[in-house]
Every structure is written in structure tokens, then in C-alpha cells.
N, C-alpha and C positions, 0 to 999 in steps of 0.2 A: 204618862211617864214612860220612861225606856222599859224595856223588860225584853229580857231575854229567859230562851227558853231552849234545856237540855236531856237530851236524850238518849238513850244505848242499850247496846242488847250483844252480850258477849258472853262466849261459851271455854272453861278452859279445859284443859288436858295432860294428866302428865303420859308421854309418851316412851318413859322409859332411859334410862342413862341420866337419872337426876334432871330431867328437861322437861318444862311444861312449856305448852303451848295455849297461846291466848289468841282468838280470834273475834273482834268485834265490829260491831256500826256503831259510829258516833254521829251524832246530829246537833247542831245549835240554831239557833233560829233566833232572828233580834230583830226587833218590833217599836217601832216610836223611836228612832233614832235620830241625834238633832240634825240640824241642819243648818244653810242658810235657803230662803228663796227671796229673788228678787222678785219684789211687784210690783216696780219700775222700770221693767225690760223695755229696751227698744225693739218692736217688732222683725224680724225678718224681712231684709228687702226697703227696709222703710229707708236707706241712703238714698235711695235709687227713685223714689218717687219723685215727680217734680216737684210738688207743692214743701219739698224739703229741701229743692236745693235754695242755694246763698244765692242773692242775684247780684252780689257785687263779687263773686267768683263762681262764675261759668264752670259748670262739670263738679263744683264741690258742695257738700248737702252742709248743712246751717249745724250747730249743735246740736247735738241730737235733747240734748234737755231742753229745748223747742218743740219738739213731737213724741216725746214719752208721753205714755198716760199720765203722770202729774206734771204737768209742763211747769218749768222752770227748777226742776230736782234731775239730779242724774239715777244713779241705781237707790233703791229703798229698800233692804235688806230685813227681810222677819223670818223671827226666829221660828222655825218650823218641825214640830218632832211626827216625820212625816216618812223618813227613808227605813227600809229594809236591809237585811243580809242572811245568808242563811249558809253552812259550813256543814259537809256529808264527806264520809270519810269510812274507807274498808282499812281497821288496823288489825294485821298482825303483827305476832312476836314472839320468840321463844328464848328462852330464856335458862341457861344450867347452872345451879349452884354451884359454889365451888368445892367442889371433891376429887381425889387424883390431881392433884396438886393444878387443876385446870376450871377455867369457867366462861363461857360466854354466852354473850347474846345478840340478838339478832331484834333488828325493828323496823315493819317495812306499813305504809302510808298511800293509800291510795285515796286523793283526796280532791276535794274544788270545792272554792271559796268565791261567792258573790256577793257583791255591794254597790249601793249606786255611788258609792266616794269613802274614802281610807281615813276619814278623820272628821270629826264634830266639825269644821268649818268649813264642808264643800257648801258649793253653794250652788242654783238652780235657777233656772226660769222655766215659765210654760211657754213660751214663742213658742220651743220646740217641744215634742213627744218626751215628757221626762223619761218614762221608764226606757223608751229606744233611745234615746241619749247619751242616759248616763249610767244605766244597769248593766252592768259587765264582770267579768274576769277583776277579783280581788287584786288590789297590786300586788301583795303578800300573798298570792296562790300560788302555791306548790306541789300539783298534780303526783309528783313521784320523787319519794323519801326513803332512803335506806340508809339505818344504821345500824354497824355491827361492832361489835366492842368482842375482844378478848383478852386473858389475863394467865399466864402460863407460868409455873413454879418449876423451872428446870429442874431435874431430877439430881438428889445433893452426889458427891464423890464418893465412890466409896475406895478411893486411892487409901493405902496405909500412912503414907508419907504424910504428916499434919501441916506441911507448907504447902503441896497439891491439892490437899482437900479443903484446907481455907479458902485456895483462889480459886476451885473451879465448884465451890458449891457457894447455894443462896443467891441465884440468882434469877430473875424472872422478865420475863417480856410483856409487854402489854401494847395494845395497838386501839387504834378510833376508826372505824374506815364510815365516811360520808360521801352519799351518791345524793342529788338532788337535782330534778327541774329545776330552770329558769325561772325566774316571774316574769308577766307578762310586762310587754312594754304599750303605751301609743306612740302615734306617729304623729309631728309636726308639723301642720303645713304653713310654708310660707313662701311667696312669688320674688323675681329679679326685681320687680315694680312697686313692692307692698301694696297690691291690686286690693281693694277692701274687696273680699269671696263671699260673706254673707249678707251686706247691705248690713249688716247691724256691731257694734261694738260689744254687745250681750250674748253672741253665740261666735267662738271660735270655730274656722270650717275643720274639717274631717275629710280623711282621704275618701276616693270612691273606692273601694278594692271589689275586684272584680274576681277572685280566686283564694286560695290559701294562704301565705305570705309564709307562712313555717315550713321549710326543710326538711328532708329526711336527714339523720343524724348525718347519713355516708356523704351527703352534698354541699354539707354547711362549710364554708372555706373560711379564712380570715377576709379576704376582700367582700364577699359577700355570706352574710350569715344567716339571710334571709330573703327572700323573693320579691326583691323590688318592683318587677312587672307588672303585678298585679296591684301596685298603690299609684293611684291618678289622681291629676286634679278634680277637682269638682268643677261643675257650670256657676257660674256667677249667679246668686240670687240663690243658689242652696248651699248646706253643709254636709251632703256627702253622705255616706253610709256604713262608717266605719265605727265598729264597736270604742268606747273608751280605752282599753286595753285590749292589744289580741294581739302584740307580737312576741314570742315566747324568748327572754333572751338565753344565754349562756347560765349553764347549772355546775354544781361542783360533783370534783371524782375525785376527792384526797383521801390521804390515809396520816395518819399520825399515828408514831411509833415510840417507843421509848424501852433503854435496858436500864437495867438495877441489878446494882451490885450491894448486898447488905451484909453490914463486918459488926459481927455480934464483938462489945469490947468486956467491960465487967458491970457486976451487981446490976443488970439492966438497963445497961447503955449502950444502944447502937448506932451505929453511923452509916447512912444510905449514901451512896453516888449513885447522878442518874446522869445515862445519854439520852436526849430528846430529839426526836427531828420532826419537825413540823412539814407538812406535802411532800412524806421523804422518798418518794420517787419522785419529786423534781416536774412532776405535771402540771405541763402547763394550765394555766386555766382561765379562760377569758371570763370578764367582769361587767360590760360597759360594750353596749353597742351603738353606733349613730342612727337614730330615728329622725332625724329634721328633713325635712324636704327642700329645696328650692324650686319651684316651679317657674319656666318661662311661658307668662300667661299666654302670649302670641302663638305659640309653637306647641304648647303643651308639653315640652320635654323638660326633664328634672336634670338640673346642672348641678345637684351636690356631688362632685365627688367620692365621699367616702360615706354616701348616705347607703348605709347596710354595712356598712363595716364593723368589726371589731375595734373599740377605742380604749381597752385599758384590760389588765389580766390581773389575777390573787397577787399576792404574795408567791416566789419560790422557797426552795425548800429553805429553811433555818434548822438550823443546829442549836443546842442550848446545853450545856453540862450545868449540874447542881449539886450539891453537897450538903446533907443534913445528919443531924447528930440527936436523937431523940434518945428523953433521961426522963 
């Protein structure tokens, strides 16, 4: 059966000015997780054999449900509670009540998430090395998280005038600001020719990369956001060397803001206006970057275009006014 298993050890602290400070490790650990595996893979290479190719088509291999192990079946799918994952993680956060008409806090995430697949119906074969395969960078890994919230009770009037001090007291600010890592992405390969790259229809190839592909933050441009040089094709008859996931894409820097204005009316009835701005400094934020390859198998060189580019960004900033009456 599944079973997962949890773990931590955290230490807190008040540090003074109504502020405690929480410092912990977290750990999960997941064990018998489902899967699929096929046990009807077609080997590696096995297009390329002669005794597979068609002899009424020269150069092209016969169906491959002609040389699976169960000849005459294509893929045989069992269910297998077989896969891992395992989730480490240094949280801090600190934290102030609210006193002096002020409160915030702060929550930061230093973390990595591994799995061999994001959802009960990856699926597997042994042709190849399962754990060097498919054991990688969780899609939903978020190496680095920061969130910080605050909540400010502007200080009331103390004008004589009761027209001044209605409008310039009861008012408050409050803000979200979110920093976060990218998840990780893989990369696509595919040739000008639809070249079959692994001999088999049961293992898609994998780039070669021969270096880091991630950027230093100061070098990531919109044309390219990541280090294409180092992703190659593979040789015919293997798939490459390329983790699952490893290329880290675009993370978020917003802030979300919002004023309030609260108009005390009678016997307990008040009515709040609120201004809201969503990414209210208007930053941009890309969302979506192009991983697909085109390979020209002849030459070796990649004809995508905008392969490493930036392909789409958040939301800009929004505005929203709202008006509630609470009795």
C-alpha cells in the first residue's frame, strides 16, 4: 500500500517586539506510490535491427507488435505500486502580532522535491535505467519561496474639525509580497525529418547536455532565457542524458496591495471601501518558456527559432474597487 511518511524538528522564539521566530526541517517521504509499467516495451534499438525491418518497405521496421516480448500486443500496462518521492525543506518565519496598530510576517522556504512522475498514471518501462530515467526535479519544485504579508492601522486624526477627522482616520494598508523559483522544465526533442532517435516507440529521446543550461539571473534575456548550447542531439540508437526535468523556468516577484477606508455609520454598522491592485508595480513577469527542439539530424544544428525564449508572462497590474457594508 502507499504510505507516506513525516517528519520535523523545529525550534521557536520570541525575539522581542511581540515577534516570534519559528525555525524548522520538514521531511516527507512516499513509498509504494502507483504507477504504470509497461511489460511490453519494445526494446531499445530493436527498429534498427534487420530481422525487424518490412521487406515490402526497404529502410522501414515491420510493427513493432511483431518483436515485443508478447508478439502480437502493443504496450501491456501493470499496475505497479513501485515509485518514490521524497520532500526536505529548511522553513523559516517570523511572525508579529498585532499590536501598535501594526502586524506582520515573513515566510521563507528553502526547499527540493523529487519524484520519478507528478501523478498516479506515469508510466515506465525497464528497456531503459528506470531510476536514471525518470527520477528527477519534482514538476511542482520550488527551491525558493518568500512570503511576506503586512497589515498597518494608520494612526486615527486627531484634527478638532469632525469633517477632518472622519476622512483622514480608519484607515489601513495591507500588502502580499511573493518571491518564488520557477519549476523545473524538460526539453523536447524532435528532428526536420521525424528521424525515429531511439529505435523504439516505448522510450522518447532526451537531449545530450553537456553543461548547465540555467543562467545566472543577470544573463537571462527574453530571447534567450536559458543556455541552449549545451542541449544536443543524441546519436541514433540512444536517448541521451538528460534528466526528466532540469531546466528551471521563470519564478514570480509580485506584490499585491490594497487601502481601506472604514466609515463607522450607527448601532454597529459599518461600511468599508477598498482600493486593490494586483502586481501593483506593474512587473513584468514571464510565465511560459519554449523548450522543444528541432533538430536537423544531417547537420546537427537546431532550427527552432525561439527555442529558449520567453512564450507568455502573468497577468499586469489590476485594479479592483469594492464596497461592503457589514450589520
Amino acid at each position: 500500500m502507499p504510505m507516506t511518511m513525516n517528519y520535523s524538528l523545529g525550534v521557536q522564539q520570541k525575539v522581542g517586539f511581540d515577534t516570534i521566530v519559528d525555525i524548522a526541517y520538514v521531511g516527507t517521504l512516499a513509498r509504494h506510490l502507483p504507477s504504470y509499467l509497461d511489460i511490453n516495451a519494445e526494446p531499445i534499438g530493436a527498429d534498427f535491427l534487420p530481422e525487424n525491418q518490412d521487406p515490402t518497405k526497404p529502410g522501414s521496421p515491420l510493427p513493432s507488435s511483431f518483436y515485443r516480448p508478447v508478439i502480437g500486443y502493443n504496450s501491456i500496462y501493470q499496475l505497479s505500486n513501485s515509485q518514490t518521492s521524497n520532500y526536505n525543506a529548511l522553513q523559516v518565519s517570523a511572525q508579529r502580532r498585532f499590536t501598535r496598530n501594526f502586524d506582520f510576517g515573513v515566510a521563507y522556504t528553502w526547499s527540493k522535491t523529487m519524484d520519478y512522475g507528478d501523478s498516479d498514471a506515469a508510466i515506465y518501462t525497464r528497456v531503459v535505467p528506470v531510476r536514471a530515467y525518470n527520477y528527477s526535479l519534482a514538476g511542482f519544485d520550488v527551491p525558493q519561496n518568500l512570503i511576506v504579508n503586512l497589515l498597518y492601522d494608520l494612526p486615527k486624526s486627531r484634527w478638532d474639525n469632525a469633517i477632518a477627522r472622519n476622512v483622514l482616520s480608519n484607515w489601513q494598508v495591507s500588502g502580499i509580497g511573493t518571491f518564488q523559483s520557477g519549476v523545473p522544465n524538460g526539453v523536447t526533442i524532435t528532428t526536420t525529418s521525424g528521424e525515429d532517435i531511439t529505435g523504439t516507440t516505448s522510450v522518447a529521446p532526451r537531449a545530450v547536455v553537456t553543461g548547465d543550461p540555467n543562467l545566472p539571473r543577470g544573463k537571462r534575456t527574453f530571447a534567450q532565457y536559458f543556455n541552449t548550447s549545451v542541449i544536443q542531439l543524441p546519436q541514433v540508437g540512444t536517448y541521451g542524458n538528460a534528466p526528466r526535468l532540469f531546466v528551471r523556468g521563470p519564478g514570480i516577484n509580485n506584490w499585491d496591495l490594497a487601502l481601506v477606508k472604514i466609515i463607522p455609520l450607527s448601532h454597529g454598522v459599518t461600511m468599508q471601501l477598498r482600493g486593490e491592485a494586483y502586481n501593483a508595480f506593474n512587473h513584468t513577469q514571464f510565465s511560459a518558456i519554449d523548450t522543444t527542439t528541432i533538430f536537423n539530424p544531417s547537420t546537427g544544428a537546431q532550427t527552432n527559432g525561439e527555442f529558449g525564449q520567453v512564450t507568455a508572462a502573468r497577468d499586469p497590474r489590476q485594479l479592483q474597487l469594492a464596497g461592503r457594508i457589514t450589520f
